[in-house]
BADRENPA-87902 format. One line per 5 residues: their letters; for each residue x, y, z of N, C-alpha, C. Coordinates in nm, 3 decimals, always signed. Layout:
BADRENPA-87902
A) X,Y,Z,X,Y,Z,X,Y,Z  ...
//
This chain:
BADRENPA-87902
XXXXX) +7.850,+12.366,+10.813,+7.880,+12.244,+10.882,+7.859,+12.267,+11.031  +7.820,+12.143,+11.128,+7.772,+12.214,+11.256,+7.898,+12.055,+11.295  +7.929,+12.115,+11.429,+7.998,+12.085,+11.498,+7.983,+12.066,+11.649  +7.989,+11.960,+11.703,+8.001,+11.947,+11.837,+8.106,+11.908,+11.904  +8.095,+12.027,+12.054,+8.226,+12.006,+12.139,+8.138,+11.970,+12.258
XXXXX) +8.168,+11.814,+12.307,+8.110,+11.783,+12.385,+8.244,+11.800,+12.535  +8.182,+11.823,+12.686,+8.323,+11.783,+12.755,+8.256,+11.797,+12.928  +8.287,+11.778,+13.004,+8.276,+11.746,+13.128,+8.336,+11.911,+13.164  +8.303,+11.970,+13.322,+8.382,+12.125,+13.341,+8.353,+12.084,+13.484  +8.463,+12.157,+13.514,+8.492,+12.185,+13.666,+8.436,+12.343,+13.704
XXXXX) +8.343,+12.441,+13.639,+8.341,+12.541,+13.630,+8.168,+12.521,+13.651  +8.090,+12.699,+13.657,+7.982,+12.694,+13.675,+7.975,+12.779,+13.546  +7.855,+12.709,+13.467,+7.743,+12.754,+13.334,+7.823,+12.867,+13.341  +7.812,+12.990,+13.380,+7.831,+13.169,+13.361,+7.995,+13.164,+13.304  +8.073,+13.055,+13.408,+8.217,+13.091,+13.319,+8.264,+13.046,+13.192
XXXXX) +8.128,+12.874,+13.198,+8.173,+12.832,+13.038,+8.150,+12.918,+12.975  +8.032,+12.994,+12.967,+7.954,+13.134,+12.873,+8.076,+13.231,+12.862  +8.120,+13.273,+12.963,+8.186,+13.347,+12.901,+8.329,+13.352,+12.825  +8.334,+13.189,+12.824,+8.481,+13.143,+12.729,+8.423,+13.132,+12.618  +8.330,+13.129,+12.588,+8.280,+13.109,+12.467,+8.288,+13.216,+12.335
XXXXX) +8.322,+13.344,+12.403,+8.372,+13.450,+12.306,+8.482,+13.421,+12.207  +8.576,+13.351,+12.309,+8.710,+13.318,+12.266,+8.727,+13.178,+12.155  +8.633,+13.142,+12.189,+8.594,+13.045,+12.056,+8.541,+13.035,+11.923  +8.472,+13.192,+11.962,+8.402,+13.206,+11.833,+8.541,+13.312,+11.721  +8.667,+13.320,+11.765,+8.761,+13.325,+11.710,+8.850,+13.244,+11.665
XXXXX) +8.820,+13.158,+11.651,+8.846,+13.043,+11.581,+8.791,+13.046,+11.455  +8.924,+13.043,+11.364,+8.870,+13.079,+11.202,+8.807,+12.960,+11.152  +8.691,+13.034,+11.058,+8.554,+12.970,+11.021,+8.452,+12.943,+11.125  +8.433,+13.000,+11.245,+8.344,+12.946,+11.328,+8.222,+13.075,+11.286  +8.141,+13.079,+11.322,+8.020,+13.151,+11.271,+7.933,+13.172,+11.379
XXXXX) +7.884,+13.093,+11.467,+7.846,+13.106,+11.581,+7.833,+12.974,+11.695  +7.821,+13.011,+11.811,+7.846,+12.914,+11.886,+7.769,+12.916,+12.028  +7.699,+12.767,+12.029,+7.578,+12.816,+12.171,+7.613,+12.690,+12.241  +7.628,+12.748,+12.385,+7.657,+12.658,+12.522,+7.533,+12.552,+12.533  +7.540,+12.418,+12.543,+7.454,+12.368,+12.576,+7.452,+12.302,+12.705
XXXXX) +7.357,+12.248,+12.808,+7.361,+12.149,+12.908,+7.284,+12.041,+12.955  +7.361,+11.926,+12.958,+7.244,+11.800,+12.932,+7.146,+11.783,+13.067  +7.054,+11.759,+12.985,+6.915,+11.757,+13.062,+6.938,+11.602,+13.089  +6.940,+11.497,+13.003,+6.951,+11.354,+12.976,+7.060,+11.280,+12.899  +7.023,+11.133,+12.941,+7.070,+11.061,+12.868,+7.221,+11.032,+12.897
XXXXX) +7.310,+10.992,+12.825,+7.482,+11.002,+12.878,+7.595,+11.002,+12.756  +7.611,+11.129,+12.827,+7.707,+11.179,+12.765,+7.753,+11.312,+12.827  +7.863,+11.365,+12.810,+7.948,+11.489,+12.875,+7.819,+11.580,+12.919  +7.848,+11.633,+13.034,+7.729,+11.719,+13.091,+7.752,+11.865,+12.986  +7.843,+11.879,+12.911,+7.789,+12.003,+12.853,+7.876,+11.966,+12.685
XXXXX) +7.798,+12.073,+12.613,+7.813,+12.049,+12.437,+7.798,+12.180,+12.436  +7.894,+12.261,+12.337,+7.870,+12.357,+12.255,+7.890,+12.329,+12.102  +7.767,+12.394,+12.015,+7.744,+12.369,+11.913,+7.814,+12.461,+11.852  +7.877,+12.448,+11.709,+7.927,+12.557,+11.672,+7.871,+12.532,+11.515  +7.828,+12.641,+11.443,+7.819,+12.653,+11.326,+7.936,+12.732,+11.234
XXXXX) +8.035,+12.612,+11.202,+8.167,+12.664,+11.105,+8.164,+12.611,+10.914  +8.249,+12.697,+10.880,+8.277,+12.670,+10.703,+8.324,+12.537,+10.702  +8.269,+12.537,+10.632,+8.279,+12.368,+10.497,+8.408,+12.396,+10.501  +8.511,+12.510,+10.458,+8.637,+12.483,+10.408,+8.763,+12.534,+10.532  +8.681,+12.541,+10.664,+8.758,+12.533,+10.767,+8.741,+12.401,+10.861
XXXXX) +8.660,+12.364,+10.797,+8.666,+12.253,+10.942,+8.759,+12.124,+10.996  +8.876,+12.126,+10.815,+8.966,+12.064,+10.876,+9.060,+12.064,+10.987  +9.073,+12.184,+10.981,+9.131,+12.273,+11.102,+9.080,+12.311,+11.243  +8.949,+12.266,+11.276,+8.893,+12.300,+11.396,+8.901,+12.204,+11.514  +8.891,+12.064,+11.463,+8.953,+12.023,+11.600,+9.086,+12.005,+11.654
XXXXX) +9.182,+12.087,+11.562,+9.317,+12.060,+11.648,+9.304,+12.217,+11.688  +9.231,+12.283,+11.648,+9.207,+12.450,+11.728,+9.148,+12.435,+11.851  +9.065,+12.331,+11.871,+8.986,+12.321,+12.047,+9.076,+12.247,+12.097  +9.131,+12.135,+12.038,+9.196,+12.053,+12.085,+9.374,+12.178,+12.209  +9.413,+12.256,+12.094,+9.475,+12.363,+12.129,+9.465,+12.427,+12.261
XXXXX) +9.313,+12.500,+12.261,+9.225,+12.553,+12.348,+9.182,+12.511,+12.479  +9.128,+12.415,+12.461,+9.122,+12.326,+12.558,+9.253,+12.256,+12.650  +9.314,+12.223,+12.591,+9.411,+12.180,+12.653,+9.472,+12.333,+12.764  +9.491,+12.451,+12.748,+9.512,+12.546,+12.830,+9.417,+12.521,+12.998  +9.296,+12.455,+12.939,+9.221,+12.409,+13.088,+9.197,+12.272,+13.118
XXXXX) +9.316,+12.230,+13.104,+9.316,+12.040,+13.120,+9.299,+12.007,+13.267  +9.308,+12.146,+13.409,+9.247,+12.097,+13.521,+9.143,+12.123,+13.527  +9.067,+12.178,+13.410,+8.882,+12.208,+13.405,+8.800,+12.166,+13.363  +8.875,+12.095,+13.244,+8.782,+12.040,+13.163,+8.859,+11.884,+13.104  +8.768,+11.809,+13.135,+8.765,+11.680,+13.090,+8.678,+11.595,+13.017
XXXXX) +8.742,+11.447,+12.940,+8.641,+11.377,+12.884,+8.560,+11.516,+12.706  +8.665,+11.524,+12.701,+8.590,+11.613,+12.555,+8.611,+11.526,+12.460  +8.521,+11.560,+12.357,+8.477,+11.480,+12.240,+8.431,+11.587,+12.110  +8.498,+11.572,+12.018,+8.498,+11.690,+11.928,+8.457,+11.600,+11.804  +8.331,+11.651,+11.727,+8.239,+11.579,+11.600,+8.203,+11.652,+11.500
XXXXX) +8.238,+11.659,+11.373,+8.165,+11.712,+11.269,+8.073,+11.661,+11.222  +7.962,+11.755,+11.156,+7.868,+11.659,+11.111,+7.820,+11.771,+10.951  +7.825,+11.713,+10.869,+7.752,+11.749,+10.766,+7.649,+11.758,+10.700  +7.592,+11.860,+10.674,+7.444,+11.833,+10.580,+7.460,+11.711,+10.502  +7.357,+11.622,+10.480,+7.300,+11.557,+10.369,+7.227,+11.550,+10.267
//
């Protein structure tokens, strides 16, 4: 199942990168890549995460968790599952 954490940062690219370790401990996550919008509108940055089918009920109250520790950094997040078809 792939997953997007979309969100606005008060931070520069190198420090989101390196929170990103700490996410990929989040049970069922598998891997996880920083993205940054080139276009269009929506949150200037998305990390994708590739997590288990039988964790993902549990993953957005885990960022939701997470995130909230940097509520003066990060704003406007938006957390989406999406499933194969």
């Amino acid at each position: 199942m792939k997953a997007l954490v979309q969100f606005d940062a008060y931070a520069m690219d190198y420090e989101i990168k390196g929170e990103i370790g700490m996410l990929n401990g989040i049970d069922g996550v598998a891997s996880a890549t920083l993205l940054k919008k080139k276009s269009g509108t929506a949150p200037q940055f998305c990390i994708e995460f590739e997590i288990a089918d039988d964790k993902a009920d549990g993953f957005p109250d885990a960022v939701k968790r997470y995130t909230s520790q940097y509520a003066g950094q990060v704003s406007n997040v938006n957390i989406i599952l999406y499933a194969q078809v």
